[in-house]
C-alpha positions in Angstrom: -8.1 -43.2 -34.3 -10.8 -43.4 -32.0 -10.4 -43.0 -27.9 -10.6 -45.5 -25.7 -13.4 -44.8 -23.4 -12.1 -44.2 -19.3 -14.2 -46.9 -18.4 -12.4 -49.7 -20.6 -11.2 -52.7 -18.7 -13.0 -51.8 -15.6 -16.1 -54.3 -14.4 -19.6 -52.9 -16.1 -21.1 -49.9 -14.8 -24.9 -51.0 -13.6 -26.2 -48.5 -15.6 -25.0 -49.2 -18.2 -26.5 -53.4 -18.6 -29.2 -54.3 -20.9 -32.8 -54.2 -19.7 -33.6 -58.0 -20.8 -37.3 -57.6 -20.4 -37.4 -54.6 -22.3 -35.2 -56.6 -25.3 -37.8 -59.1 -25.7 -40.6 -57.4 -25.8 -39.3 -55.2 -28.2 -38.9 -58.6 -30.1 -42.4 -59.7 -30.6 -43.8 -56.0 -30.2 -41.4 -53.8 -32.8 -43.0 -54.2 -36.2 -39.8 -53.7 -38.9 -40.5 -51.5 -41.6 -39.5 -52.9 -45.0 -38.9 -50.2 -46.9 -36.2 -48.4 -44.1 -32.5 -49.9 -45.4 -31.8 -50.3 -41.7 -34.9 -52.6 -40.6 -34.5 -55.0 -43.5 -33.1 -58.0 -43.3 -29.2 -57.5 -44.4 -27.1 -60.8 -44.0 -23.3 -59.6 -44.2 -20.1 -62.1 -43.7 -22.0 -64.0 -41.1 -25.5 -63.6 -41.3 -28.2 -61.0 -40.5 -27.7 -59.3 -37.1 -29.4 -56.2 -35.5 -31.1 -55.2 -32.3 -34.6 -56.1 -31.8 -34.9 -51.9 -29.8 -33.9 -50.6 -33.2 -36.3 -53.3 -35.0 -33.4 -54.8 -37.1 -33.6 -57.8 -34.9 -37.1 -58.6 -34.6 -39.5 -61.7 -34.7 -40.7 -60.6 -38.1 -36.9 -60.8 -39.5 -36.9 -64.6 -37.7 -39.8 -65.8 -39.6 -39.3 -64.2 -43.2 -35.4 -65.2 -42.7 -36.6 -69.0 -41.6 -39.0 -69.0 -44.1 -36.7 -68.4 -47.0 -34.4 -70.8 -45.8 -37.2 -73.2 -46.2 -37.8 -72.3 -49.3 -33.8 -72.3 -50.8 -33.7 -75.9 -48.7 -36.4 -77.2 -51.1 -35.4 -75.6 -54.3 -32.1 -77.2 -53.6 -33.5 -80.4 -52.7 -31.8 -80.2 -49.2 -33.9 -82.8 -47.7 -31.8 -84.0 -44.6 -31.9 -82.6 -40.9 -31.0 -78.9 -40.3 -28.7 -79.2 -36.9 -29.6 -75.6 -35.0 -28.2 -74.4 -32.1 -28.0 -70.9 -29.9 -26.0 -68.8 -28.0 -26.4 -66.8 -24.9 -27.7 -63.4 -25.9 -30.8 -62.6 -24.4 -32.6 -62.4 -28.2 -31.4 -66.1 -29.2 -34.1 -68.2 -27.2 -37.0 -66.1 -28.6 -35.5 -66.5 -32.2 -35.2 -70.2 -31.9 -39.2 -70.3 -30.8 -39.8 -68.0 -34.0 -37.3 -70.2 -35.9 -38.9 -73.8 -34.7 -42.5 -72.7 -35.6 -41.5 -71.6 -39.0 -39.5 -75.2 -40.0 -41.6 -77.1 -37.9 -44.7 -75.9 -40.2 -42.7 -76.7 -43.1 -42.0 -80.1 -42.1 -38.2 -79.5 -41.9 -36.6 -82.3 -39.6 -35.0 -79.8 -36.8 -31.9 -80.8 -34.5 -32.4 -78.8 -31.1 -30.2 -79.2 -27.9 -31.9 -82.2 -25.8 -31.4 -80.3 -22.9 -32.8 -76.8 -24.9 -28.8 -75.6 -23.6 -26.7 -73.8 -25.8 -24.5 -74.7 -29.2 -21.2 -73.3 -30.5 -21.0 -72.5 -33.9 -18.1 -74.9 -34.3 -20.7 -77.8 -32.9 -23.1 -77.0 -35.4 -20.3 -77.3 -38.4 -19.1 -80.4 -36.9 -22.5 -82.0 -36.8 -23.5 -80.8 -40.1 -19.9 -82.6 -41.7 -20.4 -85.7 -39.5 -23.8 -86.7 -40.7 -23.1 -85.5 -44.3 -19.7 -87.8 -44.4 -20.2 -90.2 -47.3 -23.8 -89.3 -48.1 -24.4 -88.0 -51.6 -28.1 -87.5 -51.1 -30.6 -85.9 -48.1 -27.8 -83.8 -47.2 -27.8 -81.3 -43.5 -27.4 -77.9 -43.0 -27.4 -75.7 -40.4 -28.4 -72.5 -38.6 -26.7 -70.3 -35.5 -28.2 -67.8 -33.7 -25.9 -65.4 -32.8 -24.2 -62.2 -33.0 -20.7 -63.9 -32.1 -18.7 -61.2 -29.6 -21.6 -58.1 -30.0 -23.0 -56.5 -27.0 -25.8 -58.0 -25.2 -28.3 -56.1 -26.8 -27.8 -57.7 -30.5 -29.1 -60.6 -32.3 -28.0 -62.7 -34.7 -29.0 -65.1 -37.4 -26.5 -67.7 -39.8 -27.2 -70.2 -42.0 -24.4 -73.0 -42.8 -24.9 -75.1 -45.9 -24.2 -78.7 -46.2 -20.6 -78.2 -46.7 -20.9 -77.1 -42.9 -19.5 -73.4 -42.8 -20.8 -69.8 -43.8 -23.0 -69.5 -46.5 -21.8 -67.6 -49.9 -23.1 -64.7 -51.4 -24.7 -67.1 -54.0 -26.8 -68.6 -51.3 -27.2 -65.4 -48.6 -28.5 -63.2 -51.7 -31.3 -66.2 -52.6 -32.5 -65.5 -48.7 -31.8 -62.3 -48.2 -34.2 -61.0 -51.3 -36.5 -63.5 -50.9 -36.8 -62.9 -46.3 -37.2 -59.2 -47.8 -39.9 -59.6 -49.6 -41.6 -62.1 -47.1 -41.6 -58.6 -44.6 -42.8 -56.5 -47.6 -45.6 -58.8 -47.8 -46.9 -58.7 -43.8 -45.3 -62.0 -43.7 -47.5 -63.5 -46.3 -47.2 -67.2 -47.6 -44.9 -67.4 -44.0 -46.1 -71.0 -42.6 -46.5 -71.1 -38.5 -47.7 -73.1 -36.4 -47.5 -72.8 -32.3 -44.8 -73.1 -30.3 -46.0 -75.9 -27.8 -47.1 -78.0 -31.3 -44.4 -77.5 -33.2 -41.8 -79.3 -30.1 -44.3 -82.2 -30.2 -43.7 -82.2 -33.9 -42.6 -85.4 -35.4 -39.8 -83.1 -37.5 -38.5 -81.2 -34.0 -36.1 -83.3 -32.1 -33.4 -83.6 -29.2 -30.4 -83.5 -30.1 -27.3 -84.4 -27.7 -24.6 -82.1 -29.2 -22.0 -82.6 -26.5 -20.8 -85.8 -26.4 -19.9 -86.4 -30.2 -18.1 -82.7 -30.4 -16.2 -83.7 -27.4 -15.5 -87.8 -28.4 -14.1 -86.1 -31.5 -11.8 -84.1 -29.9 -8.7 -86.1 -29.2 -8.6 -86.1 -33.2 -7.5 -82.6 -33.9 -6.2 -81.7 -30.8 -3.4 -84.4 -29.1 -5.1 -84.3 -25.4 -3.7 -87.4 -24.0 -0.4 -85.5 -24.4 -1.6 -82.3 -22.4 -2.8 -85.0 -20.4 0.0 -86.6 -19.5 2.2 -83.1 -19.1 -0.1 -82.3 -17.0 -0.1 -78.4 -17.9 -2.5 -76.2 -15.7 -5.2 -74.7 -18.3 -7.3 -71.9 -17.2 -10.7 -71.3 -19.2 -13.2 -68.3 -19.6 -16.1 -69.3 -21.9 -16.9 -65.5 -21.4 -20.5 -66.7 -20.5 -21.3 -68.1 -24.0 -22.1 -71.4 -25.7 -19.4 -73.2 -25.2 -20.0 -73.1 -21.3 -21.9 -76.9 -20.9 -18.7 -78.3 -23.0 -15.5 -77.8 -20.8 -16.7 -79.7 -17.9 -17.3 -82.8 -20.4 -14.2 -82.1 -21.6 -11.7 -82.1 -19.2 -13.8 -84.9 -17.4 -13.4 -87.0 -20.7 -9.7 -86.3 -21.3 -8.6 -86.1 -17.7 -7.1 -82.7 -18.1 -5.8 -79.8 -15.4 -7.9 -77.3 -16.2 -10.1 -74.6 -14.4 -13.4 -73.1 -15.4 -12.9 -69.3 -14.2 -15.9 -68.0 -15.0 -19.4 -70.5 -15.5 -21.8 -67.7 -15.0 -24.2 -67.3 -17.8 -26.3 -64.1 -18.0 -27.6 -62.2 -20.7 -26.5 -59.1 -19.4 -23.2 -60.1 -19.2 -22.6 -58.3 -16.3 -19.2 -60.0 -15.2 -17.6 -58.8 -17.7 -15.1 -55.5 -18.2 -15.9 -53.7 -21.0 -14.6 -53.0 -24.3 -12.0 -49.8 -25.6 -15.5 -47.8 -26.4 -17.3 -48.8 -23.5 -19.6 -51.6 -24.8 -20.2 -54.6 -23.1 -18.6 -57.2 -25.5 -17.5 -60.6 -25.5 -14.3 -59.9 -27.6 -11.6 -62.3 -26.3 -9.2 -60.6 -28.8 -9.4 -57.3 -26.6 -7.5 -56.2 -23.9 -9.8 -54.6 -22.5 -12.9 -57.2 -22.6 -10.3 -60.4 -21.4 -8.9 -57.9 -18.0 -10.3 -60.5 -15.9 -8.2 -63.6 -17.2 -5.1 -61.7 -17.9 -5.3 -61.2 -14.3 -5.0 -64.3 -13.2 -2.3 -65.6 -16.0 -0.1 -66.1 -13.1 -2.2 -68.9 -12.1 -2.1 -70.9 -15.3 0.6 -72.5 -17.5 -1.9 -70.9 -19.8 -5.2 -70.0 -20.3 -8.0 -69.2 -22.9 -11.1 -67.5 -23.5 -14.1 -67.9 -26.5 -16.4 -65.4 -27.5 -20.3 -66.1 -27.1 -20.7 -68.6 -29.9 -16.9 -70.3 -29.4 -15.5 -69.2 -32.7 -12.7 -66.8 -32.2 -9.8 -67.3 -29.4 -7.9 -65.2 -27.2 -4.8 -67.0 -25.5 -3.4 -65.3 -22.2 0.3 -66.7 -21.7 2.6 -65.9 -18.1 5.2 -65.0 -20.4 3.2 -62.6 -22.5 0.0 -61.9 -21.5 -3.0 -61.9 -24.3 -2.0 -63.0 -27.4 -2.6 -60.8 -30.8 -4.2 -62.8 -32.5 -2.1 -62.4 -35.7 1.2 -63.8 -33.0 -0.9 -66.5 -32.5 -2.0 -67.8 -35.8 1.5 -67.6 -36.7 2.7 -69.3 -33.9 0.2 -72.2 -34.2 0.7 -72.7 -38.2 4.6 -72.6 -37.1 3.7 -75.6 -34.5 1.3 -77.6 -36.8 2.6 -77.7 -40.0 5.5 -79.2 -38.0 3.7 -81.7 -35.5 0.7 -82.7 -38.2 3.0 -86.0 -40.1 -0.1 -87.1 -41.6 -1.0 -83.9 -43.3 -0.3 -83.7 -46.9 2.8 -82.2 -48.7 0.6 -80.0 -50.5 -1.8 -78.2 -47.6 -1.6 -74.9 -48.1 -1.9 -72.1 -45.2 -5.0 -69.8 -45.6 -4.8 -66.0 -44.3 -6.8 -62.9 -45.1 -5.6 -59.7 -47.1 -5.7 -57.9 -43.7 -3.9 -60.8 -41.4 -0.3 -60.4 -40.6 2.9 -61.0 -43.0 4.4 -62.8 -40.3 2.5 -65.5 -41.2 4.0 -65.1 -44.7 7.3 -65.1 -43.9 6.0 -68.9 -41.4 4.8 -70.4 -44.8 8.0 -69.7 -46.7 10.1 -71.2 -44.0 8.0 -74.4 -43.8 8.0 -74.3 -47.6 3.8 -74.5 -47.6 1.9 -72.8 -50.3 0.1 -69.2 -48.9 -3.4 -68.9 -50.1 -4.5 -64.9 -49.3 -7.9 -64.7 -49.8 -10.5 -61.4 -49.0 -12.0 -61.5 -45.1 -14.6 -63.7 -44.3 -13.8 -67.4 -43.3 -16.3 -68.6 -46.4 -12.6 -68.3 -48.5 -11.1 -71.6 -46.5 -14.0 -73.3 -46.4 -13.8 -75.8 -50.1 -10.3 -76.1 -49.0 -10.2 -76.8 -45.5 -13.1 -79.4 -46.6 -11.0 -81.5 -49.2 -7.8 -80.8 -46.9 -6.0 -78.4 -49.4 -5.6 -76.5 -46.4 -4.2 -77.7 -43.3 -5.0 -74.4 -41.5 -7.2 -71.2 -42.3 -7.8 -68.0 -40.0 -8.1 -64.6 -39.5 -7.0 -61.8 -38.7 -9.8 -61.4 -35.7 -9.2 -64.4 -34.3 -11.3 -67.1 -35.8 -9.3 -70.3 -37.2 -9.7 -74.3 -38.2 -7.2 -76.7 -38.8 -7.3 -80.6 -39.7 -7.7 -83.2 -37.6 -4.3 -85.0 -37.0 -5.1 -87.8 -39.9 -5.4 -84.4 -42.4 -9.4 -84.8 -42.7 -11.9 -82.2 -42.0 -12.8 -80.9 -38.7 -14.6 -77.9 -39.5 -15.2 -75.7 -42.2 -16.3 -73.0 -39.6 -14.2 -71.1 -37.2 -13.8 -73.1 -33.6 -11.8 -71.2 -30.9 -12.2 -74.4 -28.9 -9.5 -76.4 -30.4 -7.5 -73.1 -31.0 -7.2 -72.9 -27.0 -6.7 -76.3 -26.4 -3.8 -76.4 -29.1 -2.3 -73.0 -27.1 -1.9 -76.5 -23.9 -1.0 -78.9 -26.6 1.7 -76.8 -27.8 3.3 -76.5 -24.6 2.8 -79.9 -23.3 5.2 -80.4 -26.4 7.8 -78.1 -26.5 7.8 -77.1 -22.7 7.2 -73.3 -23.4 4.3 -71.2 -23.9 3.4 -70.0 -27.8 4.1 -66.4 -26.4 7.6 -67.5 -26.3 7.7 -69.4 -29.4 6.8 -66.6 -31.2 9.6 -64.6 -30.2 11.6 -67.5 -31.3 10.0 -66.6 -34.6 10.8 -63.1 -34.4 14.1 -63.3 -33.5 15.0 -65.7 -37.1 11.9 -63.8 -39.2 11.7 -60.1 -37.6 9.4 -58.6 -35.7 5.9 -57.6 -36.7 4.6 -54.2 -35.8 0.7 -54.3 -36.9 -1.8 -51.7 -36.1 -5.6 -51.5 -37.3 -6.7 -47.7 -37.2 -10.6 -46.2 -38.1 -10.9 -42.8 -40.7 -13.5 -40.5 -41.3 -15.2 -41.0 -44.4 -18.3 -39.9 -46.1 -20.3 -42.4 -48.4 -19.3 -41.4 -51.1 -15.7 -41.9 -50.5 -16.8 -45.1 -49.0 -17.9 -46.1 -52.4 -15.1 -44.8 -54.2 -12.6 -47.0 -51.8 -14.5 -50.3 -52.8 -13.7 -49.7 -56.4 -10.6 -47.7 -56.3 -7.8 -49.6 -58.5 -3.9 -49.8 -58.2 -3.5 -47.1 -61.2 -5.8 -44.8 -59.5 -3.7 -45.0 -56.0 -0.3 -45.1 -58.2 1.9 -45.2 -55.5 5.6 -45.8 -56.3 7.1 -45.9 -53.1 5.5 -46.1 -49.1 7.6 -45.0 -46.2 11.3 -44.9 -48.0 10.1 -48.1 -49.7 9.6 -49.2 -53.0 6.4 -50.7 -53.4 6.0 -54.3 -54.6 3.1 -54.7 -55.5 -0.7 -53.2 -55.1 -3.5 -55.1 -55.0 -7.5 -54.8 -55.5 -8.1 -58.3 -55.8 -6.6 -61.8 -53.4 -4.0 -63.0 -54.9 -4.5 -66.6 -53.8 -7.7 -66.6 -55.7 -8.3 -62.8 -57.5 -11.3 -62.3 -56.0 -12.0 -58.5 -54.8 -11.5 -57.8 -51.3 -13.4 -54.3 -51.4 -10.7 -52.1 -50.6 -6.8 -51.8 -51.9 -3.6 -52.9 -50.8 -0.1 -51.8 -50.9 3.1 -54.1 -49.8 7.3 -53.1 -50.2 9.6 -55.9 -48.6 9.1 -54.3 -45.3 5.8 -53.5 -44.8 2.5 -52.7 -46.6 -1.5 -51.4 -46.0 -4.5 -52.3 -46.6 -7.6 -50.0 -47.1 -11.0 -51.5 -46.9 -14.6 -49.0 -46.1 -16.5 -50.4 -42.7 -19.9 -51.5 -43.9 -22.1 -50.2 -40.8 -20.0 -46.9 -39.6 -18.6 -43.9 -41.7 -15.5 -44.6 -41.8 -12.7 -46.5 -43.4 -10.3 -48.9 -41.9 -6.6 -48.8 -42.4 -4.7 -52.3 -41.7 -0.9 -52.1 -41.9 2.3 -53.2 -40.6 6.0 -52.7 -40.4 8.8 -54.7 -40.1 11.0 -51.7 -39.1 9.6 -49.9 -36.3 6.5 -48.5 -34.7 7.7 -44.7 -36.3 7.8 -46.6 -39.6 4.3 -48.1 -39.4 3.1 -44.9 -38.3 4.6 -42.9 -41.7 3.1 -46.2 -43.3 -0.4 -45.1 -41.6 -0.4 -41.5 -42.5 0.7 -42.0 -46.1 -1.6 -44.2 -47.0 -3.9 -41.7 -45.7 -2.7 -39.2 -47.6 -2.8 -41.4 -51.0 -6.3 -42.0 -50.5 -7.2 -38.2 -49.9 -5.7 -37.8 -53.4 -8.0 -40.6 -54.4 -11.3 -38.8 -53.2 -10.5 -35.8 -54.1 -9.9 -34.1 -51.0 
């Protein structure tokens, strides 16, 4: 397992912040090379991201990406307004202007902030399900721009379909191949036209994102109930998006919350940095969130987002930060309880890799589990017909219904996560740190580690395909095994990587797609020694596997 760097939790280093001039102008000066693996545009679970210093982030990438898009949008017939928003990495504004000239040019009807501020990517999902509701025809889409929680030096790029959350393989493919060949070509057949023409274009205009979002949220979240509790909410946006939207929201909703932190600078240079070092804006770290754990003594609790407001991090007094896995177990717990108006049938969606807790919730609320592989694109048809009342992950990124049981969003939104964190104890008068104990104590307690290992490429690609006969273990950590699995169960689709469960515990193996290594999920339900002889022989099982 990899160190944690001295410096981790401590405020950033001036050193060590991002030269923003430098960042741009590596933007519009670094010319990517097409046939280098690492300068081409690569769109993984949520989109393409790179650094424009390393030219995997660069205008060029913008404009053949945008470009495509254009094209898949027509090809499909996609003919309503794309809603796009950004976040507050220093690349974002200069990828909108690339972006802007490229649909503006293609006569693409463009939704930008009215006040050119920022958008969560929760926003953008909401906006693209609102104006799509009952429409059958001249559908929305959407794009983000953002690298969620990366360091300030990354970009990011992400397209959402009509049905309002990530796009598929099926449709990130059609884009990627075709963006690809767009740079192979010098950006040939790329349409353009000038920045200062295209936002006087009859297709480019303002867009007030805030006050729908916000009107909305008293649906999903019960806010006249925190409200009326009056429960003291502390909030760190972490300098992203979501910054411009807490103000209108405890304004609207009269709650008794506190801003902490309304700085927003692309170097990020309030924060503490991350267990390697890096600046990031992980609010499922420790080390990133120092700065509201803190204060938790000030709060009845408190929450942070990461820069684009899709993943959570909830600091309790009793507890501290949250894992997130405690959390999303906690808050289906609460829900499926609280939510009268969802149906019988919604089922609970969680990742191969997200805690067995969360198992063990569902078959005490008697809900169906769905386990699908990571990436939230798995909840997304059922969170949109509300065959799921909740999906999320294991890195902190969840949706749920609104309280009628219709669609909120079909992205992740780490707004109403934290705001259900106050709704839950305006309720039941204690924190969700102590209501998942409460769990623990009837369903056992979880012990759930993520570790990095070595591995070459090769083994890398032996991993993705590796199969339960191939592995053939019998028993893990005095255990029999139950079962072994290369593909979801809740919908047999591969997740990449294998996994192994007994009745009290299990693994999973996937290989990291930008480092060499491998990452090793697993948890115990006995101990921390017994996850740790989980750890080492699943290590072991998989040196047999490559060979080694």
């Amino acid at each position: 397992m990899a160190e944690v760097d001295p410096a981790a939790g401590k405020p950033v280093a001036p050193g060590a912040l991002a030269n923003v001039p430098r960042l741009v102008t590596a933007y519009f000066a670094n010319r990517p090379d097409p046939a280098d693996p690492a300068q081409r545009v690569a769109f993984g679970t949520s989109g393409h991201r790179g650094t424009s210093l390393k030219s995997s982030f660069n205008e060029g990438h913008i404009l053949a990406t945008t470009q495509a898009i254009c094209d898949y949008r027509k090809e499909k017939g996609l003919t309503g307004p794309l809603f796009i928003g950004i976040d507050t990495h220093a690349l974002a504004e200069p990828a909108l202007a690339s972006a802007v000239e490229v649909f503006a040019a293609n006569g693409v009807d463009i939704m930008i902030d009215k006040d050119h501020g920022y958008t969560p990517t929760p926003v953008i999902s909401h906006a693209i399900l609102t104006y799509n509701k009952g429409r059958t025809s001249g559908l929305a889409d959407g794009v983000v721009v953002t690298p969620s929680h990366n360091p300030p030096e990354d970009g990011g790029y992400k397209y959402n379909p009509p049905h309002g959350g990530p796009a598929d393989t099926d449709v990130t493919g059609v884009v990627e191949k075709r963006a690809n060949a767009y740079l192979a070509d010098g950006l040939e057949g790329v349409k353009r036209i000038d920045y200062t023409k295209a936002l006087k274009s009859s297709t480019v205009h303002a867009y007030d994102y805030i006050t729908p979002y916000v009107a909305d949220l008293g649906n999903v979240v019960d806010l006249e109930l925190v409200r009326s509790a009056g429960i003291n909410i502390g909030i760190d946006p972490l300098g992203g998006a979501a910054v411009h939207y807490w103000h209108p929201i405890i304004e609207r909703y009269g709650l008794e919350a506190t801003v902490v932190n309304e700085a927003i600078d692309p170097t990020f240079r309030f924060m503490t940095v991350d267990w390697d070092g890096k600046i990031r804006m992980d609010c499922s770290s420790p080390y990133a969130m120092a700065s509201l754990i803190a204060m938790r003594d000030r709060f009845d609790v408190a929450f942070a987002n990461d820069t684009d407001a899709d993943r959570h991090g909830i600091v309790t007094r009793t507890g501290g930060l949250m894992n997130p896995n405690h959390y999303l177990a906690t808050a289906i717990s609460y829900l499926f309880a609280h939510r009268p108006n969802w149906g019988r049938d919604a089922a609970i969606g969680k990742t191969v890799v997200s805690s067995s807790i969360i198992d063990r919730v569902a078959r005490k609320l008697g809900r169906k589990l769905v386990e699908t592989p990571v990436g939230f694109k798995w909840f997304v048809d059922g969170l949109l017909t509300g065959g799921f009342g909740f999906g999320g992950e294991e890195s902190a990124g969840a949706s749920f219904l609104r309280r009628d049981g219709t669609v909120w969003t079909t992205d992740k939104d780490g707004i109403i996560l934290g705001l259900l964190a106050a709704e839950i104890m305006a309720r039941t008068g204690r924190d969700p740190s102590q209501l998942f104990n409460d769990l623990t104590a009837e369903l056992g307690v979880p012990h759930y580690a993520r570790i990095d290992v070595a591995a070459t490429g090769p083994q890398k690609n032996i991993l993705k395909s590796v199969t339960p006969e191939q592995l053939g273990l019998k028993d893990l950590a005095g255990d029999p095994v139950r079962a072994t699995l290369s593909k979801a169960p809740g919908n047999g689709q591969s997740f990449g990587g294998i996994k192994v469960e007994t009745d009290y515990g299990w693994f999973a193996a996937r290989p990291s797609g930008t480092e060499d290594v491998y990452k090793i999920y697993a948890e115990s339900f006995r101990s921390t020694e017994h996850l740790k002889r989980i750890q080492e022989e699943a290590q072991a099982g998989l040196k047999k596997v490559f060979g080694a």
